[in-house]
N, C-alpha and C positions, 0 to 999 in steps of 0.2 A: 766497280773498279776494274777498269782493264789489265792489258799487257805494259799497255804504253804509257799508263797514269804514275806520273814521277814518284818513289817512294819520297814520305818527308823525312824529313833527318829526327833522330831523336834528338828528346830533349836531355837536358843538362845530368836529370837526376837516371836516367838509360843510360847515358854513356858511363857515369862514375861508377855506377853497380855494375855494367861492365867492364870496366877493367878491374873495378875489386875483383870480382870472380876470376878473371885472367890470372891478376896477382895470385891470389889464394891460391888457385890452382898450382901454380908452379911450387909450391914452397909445404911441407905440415904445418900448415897453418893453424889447425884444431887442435897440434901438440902442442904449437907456441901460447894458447891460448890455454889450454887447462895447467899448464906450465908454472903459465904469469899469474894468473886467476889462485893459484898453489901455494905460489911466494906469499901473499897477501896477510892470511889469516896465520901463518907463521911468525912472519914478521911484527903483526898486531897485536895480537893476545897477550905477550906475554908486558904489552905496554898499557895496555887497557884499563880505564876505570870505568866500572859498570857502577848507577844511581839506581838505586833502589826503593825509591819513595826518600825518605831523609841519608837513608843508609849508603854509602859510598864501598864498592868492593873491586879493593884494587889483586890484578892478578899479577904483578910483579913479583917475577922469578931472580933466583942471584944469575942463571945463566941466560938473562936478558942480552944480552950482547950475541952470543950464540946465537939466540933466535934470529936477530934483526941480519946478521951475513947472513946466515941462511933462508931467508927468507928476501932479502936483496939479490943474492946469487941465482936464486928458482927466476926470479921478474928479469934476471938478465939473463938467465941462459933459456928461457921463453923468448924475450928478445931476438936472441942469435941462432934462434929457431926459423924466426921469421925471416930474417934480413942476411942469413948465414946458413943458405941449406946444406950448402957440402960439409959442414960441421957438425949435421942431425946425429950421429951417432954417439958422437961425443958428448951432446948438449944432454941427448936422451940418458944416458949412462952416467951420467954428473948429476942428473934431475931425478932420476930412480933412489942413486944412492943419498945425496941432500936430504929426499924424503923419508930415507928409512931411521937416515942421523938426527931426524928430527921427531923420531918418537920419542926418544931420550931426551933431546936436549929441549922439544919447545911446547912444552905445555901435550904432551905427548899427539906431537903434529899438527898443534895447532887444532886440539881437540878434534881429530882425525880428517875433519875437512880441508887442509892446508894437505896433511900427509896423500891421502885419496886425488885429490886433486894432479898432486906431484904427481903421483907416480901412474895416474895416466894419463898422462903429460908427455913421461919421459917414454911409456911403451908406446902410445903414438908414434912419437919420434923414430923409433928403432925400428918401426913398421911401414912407417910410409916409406913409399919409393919414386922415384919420377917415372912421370908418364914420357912415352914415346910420341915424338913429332905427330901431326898429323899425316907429314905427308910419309914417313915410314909406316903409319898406321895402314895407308891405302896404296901400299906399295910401290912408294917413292918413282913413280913415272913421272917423269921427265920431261918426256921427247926423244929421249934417245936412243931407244930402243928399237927393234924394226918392227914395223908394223903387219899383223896379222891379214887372213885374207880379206875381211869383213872389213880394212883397214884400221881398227883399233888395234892401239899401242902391246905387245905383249909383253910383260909383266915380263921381269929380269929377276936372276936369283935371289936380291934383296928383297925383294916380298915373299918370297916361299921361307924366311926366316923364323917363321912360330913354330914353336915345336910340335903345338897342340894340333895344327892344323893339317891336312894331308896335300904334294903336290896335287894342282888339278890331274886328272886321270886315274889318281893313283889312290882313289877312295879305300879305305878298309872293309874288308865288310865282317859280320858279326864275327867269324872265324879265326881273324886278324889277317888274313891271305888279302893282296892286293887288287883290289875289284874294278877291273876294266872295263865293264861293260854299260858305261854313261855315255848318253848321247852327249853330244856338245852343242849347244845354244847355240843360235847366230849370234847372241852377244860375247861369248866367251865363257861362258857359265856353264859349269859340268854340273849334271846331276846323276844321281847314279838311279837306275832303273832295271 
C-alpha cells in the first residue's frame, strides 16, 4: 500500500461505533448507565413473584409505590445524565440521595444491588468533567500568531494555560529555581540539559 492508494471509506458498523464513542465522550455516560441499570432492581423487587417449583413467593411490600418513583426517578435522572450534561451535578446528588431513601423504603435497595448501582451512578456523575477541545489541548494555533524563525507558528498565551506544565525555557529543576539552560530544537521543543 502506498502514499497515494485511496483510503476506502469505512463501513456502516465503523462509522456508528464512531460516533458512539464521540457521543459518549462528551457526556458521563458510565454515570448515566449505572444510574438507569440502579432504578431497575428498585423498582422490580418489591413487584416480583419468584416460582419456586409449585411454590409462588410473592415479595410485595405496603411501600410498593415508594419503590416503583424511586426507582422510575433513578432510570430518569440516568436519562438526563445522558442527554442533560450541564445538569450532572444535580442528577448526581438526586441519584446518591434516591439511593440511600431506598434502603429504607425498597426492599432495603433493592436487596443492595439497585442501592450500589445508584450510588455509583450518582459519584460518577459528580466526578466527571468535560474534556478540553482538541484544539485547546494543542494550543489553539490558528494562524494567527507570528511565526517563529524556523517559520512554525509560535504558540500564544492560551497554550501555556496548564498549570501543571512549565513555560518553554522556564523548566524547573529539582530545586524549584527556574532552569534555563535547555537548548532549543529546531522544531521549537526545549529540552532541558
Amino acid at each position: 500500500m502506498s502514499a497515494e492508494t485511496p483510503v476506502q471509506s469505512a463501513g456502516t458498523f465503523t462509522r456508528l461505533r464512531l460516533r458512539f464513542r464521540d457521543w459518549r465522550g462528551t457526556r458521563p455516560f458510565w454515570a448515566g448507565l449505572f444510574t438507569l441499570l440502579g432504578g431497575i432492581p428498585i423498582a422490580y423487587f418489591p413487584y416480583a413473584t419468584l416460582k419456586l417449583g409449585h411454590m409462588s413467593l410473592a415479595m410485595a411490600t405496603t411501600a410498593g409505590a415508594g419503590s416503583l418513583i424511586i426507582g422510575v426517578l433513578l432510570v430518569t435522572l440516568g436519562l438526563t445524565m445522558w442527554f442533560q450534561a450541564a445538569t450532572r451535578v444535580f442528577a448526581g446528588v438526586a441519584s446518591i440521595l434516591l439511593a440511600l431513601v431506598s434502603l429504607v423504603v425498597s426492599n432495603i435497595g433493592g436487596f443492595l444491588i439497585g442501592f450500589l448501582l445508584a450510588m455509583i451512578g450518582g459519584a460518577l456523575s459528580l466526578a466527571w468533567a468535560p474534556g478540553r477541545p482538541a484544539d485547546e489541548v494543542h494550543g489553539g494555533r490558528d494562524g494567527a500568531t507570528a511565526p517563529t524563525q524556523d517559520g512554525a507558528p509560535e504558540p500564544g498565551p492560551e497554550a501555556y494555560d496548564d498549570p501543571y506544565q512549565p513555560f518553554p525555557g522556564h523548566e524547573r529543576s529539582e530545586g524549584g529555581a527556574a532552569d534555563t539552560t535547555g537548548a532549543d530544537e529546531p522544531n521549537g521543543v526545549h529540552r532541558v540539559g
